[in-house]
Every structure is written in C-alpha cells, then in structure tokens.
C-alpha positions in Angstrom: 89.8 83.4 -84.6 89.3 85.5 -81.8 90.4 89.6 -82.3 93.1 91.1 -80.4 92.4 93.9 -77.9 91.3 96.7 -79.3 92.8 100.2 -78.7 91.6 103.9 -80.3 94.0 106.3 -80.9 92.3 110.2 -80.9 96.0 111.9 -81.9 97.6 114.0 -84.8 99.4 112.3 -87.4 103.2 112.8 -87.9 104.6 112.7 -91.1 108.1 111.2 -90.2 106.3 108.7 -88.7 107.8 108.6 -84.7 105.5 110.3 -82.8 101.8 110.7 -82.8 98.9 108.2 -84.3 101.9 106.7 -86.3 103.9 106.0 -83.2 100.7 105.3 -81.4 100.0 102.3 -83.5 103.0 100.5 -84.0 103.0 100.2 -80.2 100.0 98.6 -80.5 100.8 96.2 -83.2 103.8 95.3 -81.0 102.2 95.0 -77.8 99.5 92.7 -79.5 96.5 95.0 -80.2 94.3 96.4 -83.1 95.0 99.9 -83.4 92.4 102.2 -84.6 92.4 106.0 -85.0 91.1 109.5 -85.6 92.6 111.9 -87.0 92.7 115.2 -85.2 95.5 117.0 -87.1 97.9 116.8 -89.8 101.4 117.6 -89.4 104.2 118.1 -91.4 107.2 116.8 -89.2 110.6 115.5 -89.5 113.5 114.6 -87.2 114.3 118.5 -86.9 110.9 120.0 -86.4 107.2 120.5 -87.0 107.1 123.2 -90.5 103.1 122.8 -90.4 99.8 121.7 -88.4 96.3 121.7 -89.6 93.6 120.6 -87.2 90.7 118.9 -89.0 87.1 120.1 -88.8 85.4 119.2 -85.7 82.4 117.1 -88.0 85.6 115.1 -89.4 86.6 114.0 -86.1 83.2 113.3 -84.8 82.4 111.0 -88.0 85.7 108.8 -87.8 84.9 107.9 -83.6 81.3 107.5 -84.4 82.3 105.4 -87.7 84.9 103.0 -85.3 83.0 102.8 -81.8 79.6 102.3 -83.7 80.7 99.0 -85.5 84.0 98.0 -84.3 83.8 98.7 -81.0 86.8 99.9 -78.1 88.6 98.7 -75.6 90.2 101.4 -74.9 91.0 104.6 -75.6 93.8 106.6 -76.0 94.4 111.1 -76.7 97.3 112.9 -77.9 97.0 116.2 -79.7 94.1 117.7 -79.7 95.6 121.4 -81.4 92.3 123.5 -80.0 90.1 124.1 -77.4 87.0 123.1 -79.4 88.5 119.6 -80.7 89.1 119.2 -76.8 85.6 120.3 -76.3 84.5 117.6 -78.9 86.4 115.1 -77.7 85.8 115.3 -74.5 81.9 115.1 -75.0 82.5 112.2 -77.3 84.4 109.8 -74.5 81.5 111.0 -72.2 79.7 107.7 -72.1 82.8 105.7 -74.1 82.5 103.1 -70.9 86.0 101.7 -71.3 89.4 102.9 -69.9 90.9 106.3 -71.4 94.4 107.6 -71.3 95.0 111.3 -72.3 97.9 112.6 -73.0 97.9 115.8 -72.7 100.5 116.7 -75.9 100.9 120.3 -76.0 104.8 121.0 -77.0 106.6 118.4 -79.6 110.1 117.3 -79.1 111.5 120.0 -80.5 109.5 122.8 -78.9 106.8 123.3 -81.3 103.1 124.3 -79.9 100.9 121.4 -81.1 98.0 122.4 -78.9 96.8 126.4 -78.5 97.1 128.1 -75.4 93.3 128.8 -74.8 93.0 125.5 -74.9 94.7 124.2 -71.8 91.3 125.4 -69.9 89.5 122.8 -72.1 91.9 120.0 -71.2 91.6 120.7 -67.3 88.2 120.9 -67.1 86.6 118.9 -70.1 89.5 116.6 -70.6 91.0 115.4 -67.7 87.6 114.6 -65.6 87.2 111.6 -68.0 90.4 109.7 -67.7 91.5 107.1 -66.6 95.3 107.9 -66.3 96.7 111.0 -67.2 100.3 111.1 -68.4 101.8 114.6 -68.6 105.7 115.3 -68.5 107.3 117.9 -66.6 106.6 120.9 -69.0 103.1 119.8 -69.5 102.9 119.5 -65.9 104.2 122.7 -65.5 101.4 124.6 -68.2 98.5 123.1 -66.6 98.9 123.4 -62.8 102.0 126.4 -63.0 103.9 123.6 -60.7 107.5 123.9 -62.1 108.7 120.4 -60.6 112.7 120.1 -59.9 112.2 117.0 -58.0 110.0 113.9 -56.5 108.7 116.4 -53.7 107.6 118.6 -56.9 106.0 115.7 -58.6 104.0 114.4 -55.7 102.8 118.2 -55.1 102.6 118.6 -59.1 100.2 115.2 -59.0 98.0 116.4 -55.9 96.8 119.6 -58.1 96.6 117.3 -61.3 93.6 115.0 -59.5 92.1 117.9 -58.3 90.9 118.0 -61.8 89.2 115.0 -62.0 91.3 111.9 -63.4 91.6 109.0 -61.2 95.2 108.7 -61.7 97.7 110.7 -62.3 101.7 109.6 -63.8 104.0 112.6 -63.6 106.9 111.7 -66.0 110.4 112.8 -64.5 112.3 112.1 -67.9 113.2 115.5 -67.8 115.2 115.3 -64.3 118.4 114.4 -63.4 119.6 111.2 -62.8 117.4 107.8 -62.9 114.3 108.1 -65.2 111.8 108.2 -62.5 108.0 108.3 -63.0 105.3 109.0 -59.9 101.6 107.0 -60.5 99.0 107.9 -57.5 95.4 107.7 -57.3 96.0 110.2 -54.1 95.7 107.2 -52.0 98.6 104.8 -53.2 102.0 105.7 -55.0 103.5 103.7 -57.2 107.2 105.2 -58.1 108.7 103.9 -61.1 113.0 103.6 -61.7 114.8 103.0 -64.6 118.3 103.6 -66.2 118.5 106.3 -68.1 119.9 105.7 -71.4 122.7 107.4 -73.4 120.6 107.6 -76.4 119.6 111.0 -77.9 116.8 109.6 -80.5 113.9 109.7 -77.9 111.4 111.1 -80.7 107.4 109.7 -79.9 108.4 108.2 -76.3 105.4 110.1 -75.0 102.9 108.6 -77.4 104.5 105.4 -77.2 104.5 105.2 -73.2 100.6 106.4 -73.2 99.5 104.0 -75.9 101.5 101.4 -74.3 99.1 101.7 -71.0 96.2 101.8 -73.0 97.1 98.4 -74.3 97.5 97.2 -71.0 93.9 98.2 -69.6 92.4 96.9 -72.8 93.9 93.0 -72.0 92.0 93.9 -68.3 94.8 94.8 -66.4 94.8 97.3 -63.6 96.4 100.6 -63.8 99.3 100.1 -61.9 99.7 96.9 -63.7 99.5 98.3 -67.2 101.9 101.2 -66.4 104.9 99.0 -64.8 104.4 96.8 -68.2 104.4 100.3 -70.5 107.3 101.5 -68.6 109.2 98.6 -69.1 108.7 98.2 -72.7 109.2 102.3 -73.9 112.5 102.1 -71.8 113.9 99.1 -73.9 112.4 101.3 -76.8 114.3 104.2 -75.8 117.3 102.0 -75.6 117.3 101.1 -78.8 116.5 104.2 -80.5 117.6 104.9 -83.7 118.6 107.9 -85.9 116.6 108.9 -88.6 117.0 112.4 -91.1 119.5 115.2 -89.4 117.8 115.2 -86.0 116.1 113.7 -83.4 115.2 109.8 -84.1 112.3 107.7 -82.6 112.4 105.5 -80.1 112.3 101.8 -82.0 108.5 100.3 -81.5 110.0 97.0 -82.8 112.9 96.4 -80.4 111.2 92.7 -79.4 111.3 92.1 -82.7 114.5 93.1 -83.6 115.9 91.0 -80.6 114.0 87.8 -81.7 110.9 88.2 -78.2 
C-alpha cells in the first residue's frame, strides 16, 4: 500500500491534549496524513492555563529530526513552540537544506496568555526562522511582538504583512481572528492577495485553532498543492472545527479535529 503524505511536527507537547504537537497530529490523521514529531518542550496545560514548561536540550531535538528525516523521510514540515532563542537557532539550521515546504508558526503566547516562547528569542525567529518558510502564520498579537505593528484592521494587516516578508518568508497569512466582525485572514506573497471570509462562530472553546490551522496547511503542501490552495482548504476545515468545539475541564475547550467524523464525511 502506498503511505499517506507525510507531515513533521517541530512543536511543544500539551498535556490536555488541544493544542500543540497533540493538536498538530490529529489534524493530520484527519486530513489524511502521517504525522510525525519532535518534541521541543513539555507543558503542563489544561483548559485554564499553562502551570509549567520545560524546553528540552537542544541534542534531544536535533536526534528526534535527524532520527525521522534520516529514515522516514518529510513532506513537509510544520513549527510551533520553540520556548528559546537557541531551539530557534537549532531549528532553524536544521530545516536549512529540509527541501520540502515549511510552515512556522510563530507560537509565542497560549490561549490563555501564557509566554511559551522567551522574549530574546523573537530576534531568532525573525531572522533565523522566518527566512526559511514557506508560509508564516502569525495572529494579531504575534504580529504585533515581531514587527510592533498593532493591526486594528485589513489596512493594518496588509501593512503588518509588508514588514513580515521583509524578513524573508515567501508568504505571509495575517490571522484577523482577533477582530471584529467576520473571521477574516490576509495571504500575500507581496505580489497577489488572497483574503479569506468566514462566519465567525458563537463558540468559546477555540483552544489549539492556531496549531490546527498551521498543520492543516502543511497537509495541504505535502499532497502538492499550492499555497493558496492549501490555505483556502485549512481555513475551511479549522472553521468547521471551531464550530464544533467542545468543552473540556473548567475552561477554554479545543476546537474538535474530528468534526468529519463526527458528521459521518
């Protein structure tokens, strides 16, 4: 039998099991890939808060890509948090000649306003990080801690995405989750714009829809499709996910990675 796409996940683990490598790979079981990963941190997490984060040593993280790229192989990869400025550094040097498409998210606050990545590390992430993807996908605070563009609306985000390829990606999706109204999301290469609508949702268990929506795109470029192509699809499916979020402990739920399944597709 022929293997499914497969898709690497470089992340930190979550304990309650909604965001990070956990969310990262049930989206790609769902979406039809093999998901792979390395660990970068471990968190202790639930639906209230992160209580504890350890990153792992740098020689840890370096073994586990070497271990899966060496035998198994990548289609593509896929970064979430990265905690310091040298697992940035390591990272970064390790997708240097990776030859396949990477997303990075650039995780830096959780849900519920924890730091998961040290503020001498943004540095790293600009100019290490973001030169080798793909597609970036920052939201509006992210946005905001690496270029100091506070974005209120689309003008913001198309300025906010101008200073974003300046560091080197080739395209950039500004997330607009966090505005008002429609759920509106801005890809550009700084040539073409692609602006992406949907309803927003009602639903306050939205835990891991960053992870979800950037593993959801790496999915798409491993199966060959094109970046605007593999967005529209992620977008589509982490909205439905959204929408049938689910709560979960005495907080914030996740988003539910098996909606298709759940509605018989």
């Amino acid at each position: 039998m022929t293997a499914p796409p497969r898709v690497l996940t470089i992340a930190g683990s979550d304990s309650g099991g909604g965001a990070g490598i956990q969310a990262d790979l049930k989206t790609m079981l769902a979406l039809g890939a093999h998901g792979m990963s390395v660990v970068t941190a471990v968190t202790a997490q639930n639906s209230v808060g992160v209580q504890g984060a350890w990153e792992l040593p740098v020689d840890a993280v370096r073994a586990q890509y070497r271990s899966v790229v060496d035998d198994i192989g990548v289609q593509a990869v896929k970064t979430g948090m990265l905690a310091s400025p040298r697992l940035v550094t390591v990272v970064a040097e390790l997708l240097a000649d990776v030859g396949v498409p990477v997303v990075v998210d650039p995780v830096s606050v959780s849900k519920h306003g924890d730091r998961l990545l040290a503020d001498d590390a943004l540095d790293a992430v600009r100019t290490r990080l973001l030169p080798r993807a793909t597609v970036t996908t920052p939201n509006l605070d992210e946005v905001a801690e690496l270029t100091g563009i506070a974005v209120t609306d689309e003008e913001g985000m198309r300025r906010a995405s101008a200073e974003l390829l300046s560091y080197g990606p080739r395209w950039v999706l500004v997330k607009g989750g966090h505005l008002p109204g429609a759920a509106v999301d801005l890809l550009t290469d700084g040539r073409e714009e692609h602006w992406l609508r949907a309803p927003r949702h009602d639903n306050r268990h939205t835990h891991g829809t960053g992870c979800t929506l950037a593993s959801a795109v790496a999915v798409g470029l491993a199966q060959g499709l094109e970046v605007p192509q593999a967005v529209r699809q992620a977008k589509e499916y982490v909205t439905e996910a959204i929408a049938a979020g689910f709560a979960l402990g005495a907080g914030i739920g996740p988003v539910d990675h098996g909606w298709r399944l759940r509605a018989g597709g």
